[in-house]
VEXDREN-2710 file (C-alpha; in Angstrom, 1 decimal):
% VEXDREN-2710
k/r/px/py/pz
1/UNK/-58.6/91.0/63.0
2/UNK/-55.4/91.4/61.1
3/UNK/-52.4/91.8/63.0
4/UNK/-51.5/95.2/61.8
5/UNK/-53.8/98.8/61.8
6/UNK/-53.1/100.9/59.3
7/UNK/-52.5/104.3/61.0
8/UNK/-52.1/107.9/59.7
9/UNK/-51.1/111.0/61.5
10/UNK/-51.2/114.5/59.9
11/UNK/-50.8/117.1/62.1
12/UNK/-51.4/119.7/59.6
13/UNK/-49.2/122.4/60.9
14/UNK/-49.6/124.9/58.3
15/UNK/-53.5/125.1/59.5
16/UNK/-52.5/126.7/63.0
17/UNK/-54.9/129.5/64.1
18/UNK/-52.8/130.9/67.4
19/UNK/-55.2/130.0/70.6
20/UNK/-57.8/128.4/68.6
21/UNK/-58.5/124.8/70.7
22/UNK/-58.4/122.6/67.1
23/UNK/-54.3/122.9/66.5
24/UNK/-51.6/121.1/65.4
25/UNK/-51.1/120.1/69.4
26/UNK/-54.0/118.1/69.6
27/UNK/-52.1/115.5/66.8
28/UNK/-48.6/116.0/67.9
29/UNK/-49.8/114.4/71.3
30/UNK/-50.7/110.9/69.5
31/UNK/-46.4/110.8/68.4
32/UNK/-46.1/108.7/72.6
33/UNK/-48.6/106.2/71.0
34/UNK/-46.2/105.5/68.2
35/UNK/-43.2/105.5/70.4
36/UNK/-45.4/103.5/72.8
37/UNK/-45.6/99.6/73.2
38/UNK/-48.8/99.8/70.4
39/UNK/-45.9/101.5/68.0
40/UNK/-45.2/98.4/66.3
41/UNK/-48.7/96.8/65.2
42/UNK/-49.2/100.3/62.9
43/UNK/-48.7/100.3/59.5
44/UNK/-47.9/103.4/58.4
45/UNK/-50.0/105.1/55.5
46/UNK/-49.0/107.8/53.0
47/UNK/-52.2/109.5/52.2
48/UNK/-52.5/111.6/49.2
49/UNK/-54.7/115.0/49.3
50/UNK/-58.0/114.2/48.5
51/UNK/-59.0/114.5/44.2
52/UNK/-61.8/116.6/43.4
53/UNK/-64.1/113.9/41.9
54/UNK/-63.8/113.0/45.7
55/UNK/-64.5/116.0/47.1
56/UNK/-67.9/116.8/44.7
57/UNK/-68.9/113.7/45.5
58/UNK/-70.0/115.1/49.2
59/UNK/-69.1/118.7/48.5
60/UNK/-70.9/121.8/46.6
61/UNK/-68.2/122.9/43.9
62/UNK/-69.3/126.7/45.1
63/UNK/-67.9/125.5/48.7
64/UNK/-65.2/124.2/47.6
65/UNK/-64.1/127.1/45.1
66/UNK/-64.8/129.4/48.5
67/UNK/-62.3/127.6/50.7
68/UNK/-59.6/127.6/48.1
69/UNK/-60.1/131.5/47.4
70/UNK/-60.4/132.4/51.6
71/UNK/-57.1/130.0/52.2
72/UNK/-55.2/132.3/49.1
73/UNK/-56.1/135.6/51.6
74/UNK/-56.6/133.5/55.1
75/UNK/-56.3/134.2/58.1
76/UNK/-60.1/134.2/57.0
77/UNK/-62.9/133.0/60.0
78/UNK/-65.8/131.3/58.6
79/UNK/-69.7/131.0/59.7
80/UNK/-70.1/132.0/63.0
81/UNK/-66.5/133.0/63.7
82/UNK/-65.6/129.1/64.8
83/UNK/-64.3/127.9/61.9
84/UNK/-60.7/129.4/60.2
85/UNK/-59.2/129.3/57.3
86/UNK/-55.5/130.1/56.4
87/UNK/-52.8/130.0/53.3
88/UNK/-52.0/126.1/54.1
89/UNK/-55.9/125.4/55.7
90/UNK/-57.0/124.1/51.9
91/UNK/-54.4/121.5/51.3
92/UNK/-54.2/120.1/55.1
93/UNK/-58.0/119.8/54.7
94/UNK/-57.3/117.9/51.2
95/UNK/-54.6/115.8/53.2
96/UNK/-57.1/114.8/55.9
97/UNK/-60.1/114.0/53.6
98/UNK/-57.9/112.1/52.1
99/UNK/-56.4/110.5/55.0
100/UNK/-59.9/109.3/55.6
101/UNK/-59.9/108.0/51.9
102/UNK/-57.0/105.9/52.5
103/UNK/-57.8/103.8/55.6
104/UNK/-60.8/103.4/53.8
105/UNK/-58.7/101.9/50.8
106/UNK/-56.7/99.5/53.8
107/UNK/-59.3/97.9/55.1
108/UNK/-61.0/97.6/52.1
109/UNK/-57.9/95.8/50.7
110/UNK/-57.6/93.2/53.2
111/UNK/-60.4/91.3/54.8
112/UNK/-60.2/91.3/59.0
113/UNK/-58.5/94.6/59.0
114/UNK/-59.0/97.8/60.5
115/UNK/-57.4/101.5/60.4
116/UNK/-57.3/104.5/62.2
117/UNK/-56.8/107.8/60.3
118/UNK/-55.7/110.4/62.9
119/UNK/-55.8/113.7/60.8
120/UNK/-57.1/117.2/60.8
121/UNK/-58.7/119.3/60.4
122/UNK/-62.1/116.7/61.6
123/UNK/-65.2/117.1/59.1
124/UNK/-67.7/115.7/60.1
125/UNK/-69.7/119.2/60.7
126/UNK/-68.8/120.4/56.9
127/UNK/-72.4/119.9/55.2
128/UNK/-72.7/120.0/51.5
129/UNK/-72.3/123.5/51.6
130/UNK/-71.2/124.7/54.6
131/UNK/-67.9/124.6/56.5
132/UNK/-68.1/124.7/60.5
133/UNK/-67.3/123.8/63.8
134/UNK/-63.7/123.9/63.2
135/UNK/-64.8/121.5/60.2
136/UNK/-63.5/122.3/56.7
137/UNK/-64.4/119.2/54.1
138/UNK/-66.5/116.1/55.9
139/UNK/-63.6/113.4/56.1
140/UNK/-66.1/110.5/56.5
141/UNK/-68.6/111.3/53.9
142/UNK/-65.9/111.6/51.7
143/UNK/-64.5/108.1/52.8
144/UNK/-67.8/106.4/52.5
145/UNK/-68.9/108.0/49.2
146/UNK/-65.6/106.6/48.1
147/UNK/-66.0/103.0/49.6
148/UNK/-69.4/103.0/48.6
149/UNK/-67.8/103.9/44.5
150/UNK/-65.8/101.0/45.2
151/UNK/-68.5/98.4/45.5
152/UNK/-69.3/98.9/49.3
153/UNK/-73.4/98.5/49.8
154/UNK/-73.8/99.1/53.1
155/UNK/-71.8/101.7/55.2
156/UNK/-72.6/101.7/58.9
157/UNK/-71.0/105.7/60.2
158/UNK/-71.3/105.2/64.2
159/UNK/-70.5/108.8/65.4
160/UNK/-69.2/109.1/69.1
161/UNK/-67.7/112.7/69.3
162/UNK/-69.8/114.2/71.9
163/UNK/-70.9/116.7/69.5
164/UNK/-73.6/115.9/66.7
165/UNK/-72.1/115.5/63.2
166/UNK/-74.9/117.1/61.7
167/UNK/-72.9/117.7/58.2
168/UNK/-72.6/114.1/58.1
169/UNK/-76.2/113.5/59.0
170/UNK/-77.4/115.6/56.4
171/UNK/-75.3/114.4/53.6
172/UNK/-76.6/110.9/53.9
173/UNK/-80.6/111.3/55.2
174/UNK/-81.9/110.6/51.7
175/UNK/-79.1/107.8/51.1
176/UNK/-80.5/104.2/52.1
177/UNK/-76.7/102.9/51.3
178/UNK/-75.7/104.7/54.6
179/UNK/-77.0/104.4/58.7
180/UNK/-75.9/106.8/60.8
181/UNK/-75.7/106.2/64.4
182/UNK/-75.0/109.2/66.4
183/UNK/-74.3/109.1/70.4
184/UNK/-73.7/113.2/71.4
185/UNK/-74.5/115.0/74.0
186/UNK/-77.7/117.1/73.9
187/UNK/-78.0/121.4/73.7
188/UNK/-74.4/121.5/72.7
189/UNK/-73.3/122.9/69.5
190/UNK/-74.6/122.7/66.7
191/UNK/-77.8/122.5/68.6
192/UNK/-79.2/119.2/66.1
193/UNK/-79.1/115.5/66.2
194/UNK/-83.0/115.4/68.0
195/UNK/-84.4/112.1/68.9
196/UNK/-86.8/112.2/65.8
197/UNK/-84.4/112.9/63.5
198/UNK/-84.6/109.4/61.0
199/UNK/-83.6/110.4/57.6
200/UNK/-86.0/111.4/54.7
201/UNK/-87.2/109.9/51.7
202/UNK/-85.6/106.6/50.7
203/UNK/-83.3/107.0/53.6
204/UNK/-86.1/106.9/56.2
205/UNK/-85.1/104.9/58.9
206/UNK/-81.1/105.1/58.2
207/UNK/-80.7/108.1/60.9
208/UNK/-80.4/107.2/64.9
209/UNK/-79.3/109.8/67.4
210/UNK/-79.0/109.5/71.3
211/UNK/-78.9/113.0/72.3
212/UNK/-77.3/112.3/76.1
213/UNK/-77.8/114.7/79.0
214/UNK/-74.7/115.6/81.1
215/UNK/-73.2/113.3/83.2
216/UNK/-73.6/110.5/81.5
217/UNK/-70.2/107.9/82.4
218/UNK/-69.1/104.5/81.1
219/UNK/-72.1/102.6/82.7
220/UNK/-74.7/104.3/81.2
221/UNK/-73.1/105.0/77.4
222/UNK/-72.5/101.3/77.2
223/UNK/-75.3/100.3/78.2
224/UNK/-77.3/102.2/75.8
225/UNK/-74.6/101.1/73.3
226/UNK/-75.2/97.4/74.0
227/UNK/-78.9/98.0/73.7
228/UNK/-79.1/99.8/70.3
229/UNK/-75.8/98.9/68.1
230/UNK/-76.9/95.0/67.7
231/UNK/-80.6/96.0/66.6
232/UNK/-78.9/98.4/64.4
233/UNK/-76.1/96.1/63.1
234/UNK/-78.5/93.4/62.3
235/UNK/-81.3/95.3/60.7
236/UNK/-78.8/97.0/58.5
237/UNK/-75.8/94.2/58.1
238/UNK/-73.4/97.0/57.0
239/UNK/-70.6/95.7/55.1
240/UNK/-68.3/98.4/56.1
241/UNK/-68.1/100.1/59.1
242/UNK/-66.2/104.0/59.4
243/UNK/-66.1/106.0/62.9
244/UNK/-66.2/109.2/63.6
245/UNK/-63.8/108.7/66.4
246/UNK/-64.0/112.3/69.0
247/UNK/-62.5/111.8/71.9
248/UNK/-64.0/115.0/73.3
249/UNK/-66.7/113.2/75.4
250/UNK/-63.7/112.0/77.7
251/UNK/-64.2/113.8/81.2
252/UNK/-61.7/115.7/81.1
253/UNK/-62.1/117.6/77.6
254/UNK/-62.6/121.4/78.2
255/UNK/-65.9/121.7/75.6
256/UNK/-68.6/119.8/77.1
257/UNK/-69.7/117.3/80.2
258/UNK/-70.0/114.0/79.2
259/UNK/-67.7/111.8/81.8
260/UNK/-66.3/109.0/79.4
261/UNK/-62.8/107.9/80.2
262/UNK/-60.2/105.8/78.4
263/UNK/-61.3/102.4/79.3
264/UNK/-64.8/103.2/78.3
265/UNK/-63.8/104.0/74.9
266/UNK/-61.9/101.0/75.0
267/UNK/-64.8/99.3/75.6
268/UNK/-66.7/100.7/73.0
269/UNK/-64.0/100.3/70.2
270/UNK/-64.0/96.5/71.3
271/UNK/-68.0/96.6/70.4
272/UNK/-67.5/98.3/67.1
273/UNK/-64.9/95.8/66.2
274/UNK/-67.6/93.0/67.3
275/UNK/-69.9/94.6/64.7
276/UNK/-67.3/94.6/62.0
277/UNK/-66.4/90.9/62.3
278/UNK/-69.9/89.9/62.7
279/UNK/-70.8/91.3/59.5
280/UNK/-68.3/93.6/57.5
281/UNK/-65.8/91.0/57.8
282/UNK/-64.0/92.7/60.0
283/UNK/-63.5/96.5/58.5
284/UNK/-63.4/98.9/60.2
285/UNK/-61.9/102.4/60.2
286/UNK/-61.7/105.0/62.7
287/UNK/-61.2/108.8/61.5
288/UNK/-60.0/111.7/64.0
289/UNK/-62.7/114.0/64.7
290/UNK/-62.7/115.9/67.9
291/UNK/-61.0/115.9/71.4
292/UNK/-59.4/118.8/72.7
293/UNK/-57.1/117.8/75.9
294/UNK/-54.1/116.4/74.3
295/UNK/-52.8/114.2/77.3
296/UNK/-56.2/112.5/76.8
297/UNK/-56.7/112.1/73.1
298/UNK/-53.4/110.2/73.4
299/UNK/-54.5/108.1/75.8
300/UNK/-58.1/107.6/74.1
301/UNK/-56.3/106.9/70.9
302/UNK/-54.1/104.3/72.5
303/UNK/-57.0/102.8/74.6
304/UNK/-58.8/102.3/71.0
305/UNK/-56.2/101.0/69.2
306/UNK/-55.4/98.1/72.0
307/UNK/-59.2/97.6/71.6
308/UNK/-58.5/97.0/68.1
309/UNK/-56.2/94.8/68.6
310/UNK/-57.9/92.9/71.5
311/UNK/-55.2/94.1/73.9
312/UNK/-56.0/95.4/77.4
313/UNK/-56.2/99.4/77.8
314/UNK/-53.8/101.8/79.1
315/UNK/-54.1/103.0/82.4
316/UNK/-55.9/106.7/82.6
317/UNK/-54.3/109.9/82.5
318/UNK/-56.4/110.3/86.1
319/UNK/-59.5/108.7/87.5
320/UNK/-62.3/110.8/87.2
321/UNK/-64.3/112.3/90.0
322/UNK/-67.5/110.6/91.6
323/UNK/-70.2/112.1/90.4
324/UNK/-73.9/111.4/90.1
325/UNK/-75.1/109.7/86.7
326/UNK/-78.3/111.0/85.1
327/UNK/-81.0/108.1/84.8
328/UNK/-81.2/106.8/81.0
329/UNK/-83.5/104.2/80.8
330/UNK/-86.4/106.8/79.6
331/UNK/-84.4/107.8/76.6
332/UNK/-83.5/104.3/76.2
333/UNK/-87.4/103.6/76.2
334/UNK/-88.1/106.3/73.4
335/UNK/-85.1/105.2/71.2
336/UNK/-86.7/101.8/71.1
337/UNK/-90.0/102.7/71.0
338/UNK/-89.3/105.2/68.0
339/UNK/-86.9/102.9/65.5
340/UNK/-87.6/99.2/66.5
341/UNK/-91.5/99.6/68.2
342/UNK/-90.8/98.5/71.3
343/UNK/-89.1/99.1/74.9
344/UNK/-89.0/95.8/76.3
345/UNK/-85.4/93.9/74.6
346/UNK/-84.4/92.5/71.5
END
């Protein structure tokens, strides 16, 4: 792994609903990890806003034409009410697609390397035509569309926000070019990413989601993790792998009940970056999705960059509370069962 990560942080501060929990605050928090000890291994990036051959190239021009009108007249709240729009939402939404598009380009450009594009607004709810769940434009679609216009053939998206990034799911089911492998936790919003879910047509097969029940803590993710990502990885040998990196499955986030801390996303940045050496030679990019208690995005953030760069983590904000973890080893069974015929190991 290269001894540099290319980093970009756009905290988007014209796209600032008062109250809402997706602000600028959330990306303001991740300034101590570039004053911090990782501050000098990132190399900084100067995204441009996203191009619309980009942007149609995940995007229905109709949606696209929508948000540019309703950010003209914003505040404007879109679908259910979750979702807003303002006079400067359009263009942060064009900076962090594009964001996306450039740590793409970085590790793209150099063998061994890897990125982290800490932007927002996140995307990867936006469906083809459809903004939501504080999502505007789908960030990683849009990166891997690109990489894949760049002479990528196999993009492995490995989504651990604790919500399902069902816009991202459904832009790629029918595309054999792109796995996605989703780890979320179950009846939270947007109510998808079920167990059956494998992608349609001549993208059967290139959908996995582990829809977790609560409780579930750094033993149990990683163990699932350890079980399904090689079997994934070496059935698919992607030759690019992109994150959606949410950080709101840490125990402390205020929007659902998963119990992750910072060393267990260490952990599990330190497995994806196993998977990108063993066969994307080494690329890998993480993009910003969710993660909605500042102090502990930072500390996430910081705990996945050292896992980048095969440094130890940063001590947690505060150790979470004891509490009983649910039994996985059923879901486990199913998962295996399901995409690989069997329940009994690799």
């Amino acid at each position: 792994m290269s001894s540099k990560i290319g980093w970009c942080r756009l905290a988007a501060a014209d796209h600032d609903l008062s109250g809402h929990p997706e602000n600028p605050t959330r990306v303001h928090a991740l300034a101590a990890v570039e004053r911090g000890p990782l501050g000098v291994d990132l190399e900084h990036l100067e995204p441009r806003p996203a191009e619309l051959p980009a942007l149609v190239s995940v995007h229905d021009q109709a949606l696209l034409s929508t948000l540019e009108r309703a950010g003209q007249h914003g505040p404007v709240l879109l679908d259910t009410g979750d979702t807003y729009i303002l006079p400067g939402s359009w263009q942060a939404a064009r900076l962090s697609a594009g964001a996306a598009m450039a740590a793409t380009d970085y590790v793209l450009d150099r063998s061994g390397s890897a990125a982290f594009s800490a932007a927002r607004p996140p995307g990867h709810h936006a469906s083809q035509n459809r903004a939501m769940g504080f999502c505007l434009l789908n960030n990683i679609a849009i990166a891997a569309r690109h990489a894949l216009s760049r002479g990528a053939q196999r993009v492995l998206i490995v989504d651990f926000d604790v919500h399902h990034g069902n816009g991202t799911q459904d832009i790629f089911a029918e595309d054999p070019a792109v796995f996605y492998l989703s780890l979320h936790q179950r009846r939270l919003f947007p109510g998808t990413g079920h167990l059956g879910d494998t992608g349609s047509g001549p993208g059967k097969g290139t959908v996995l989601n582990i829809p977790l029940p609560a409780g579930v803590d750094d033993p149990g993710y990683l163990h699932l993790l350890d079980e399904i990502l090689p079997r994934v990885a070496d059935r698919f040998r992607p030759d690019l792998v992109l994150v959606s990196a949410g950080y709101d499955a840490h125990w402390r986030d205020p929007l659902a009940r998963l119990r992750l801390t910072a060393s267990g996303f260490h952990q599990i940045v330190a497995r994806l970056r196993v998977v990108a050496s063993d066969y994307a030679q080494g690329k890998l990019a993480l993009i910003l999705e969710g993660g909605y208690d500042p102090e502990a995005l930072a500390v996430c953030v910081e705990a996945s960059l050292a896992a980048l760069l095969g440094r130890l983590a940063p001590t947690e904000v505060e150790p979470a509370p004891e509490h009983p973890a649910p039994f996985l080893q059923p879901l486990l069974d199913q998962v295996l069962e399901l995409h690989f015929g069997n329940s009994q190991g690799r």
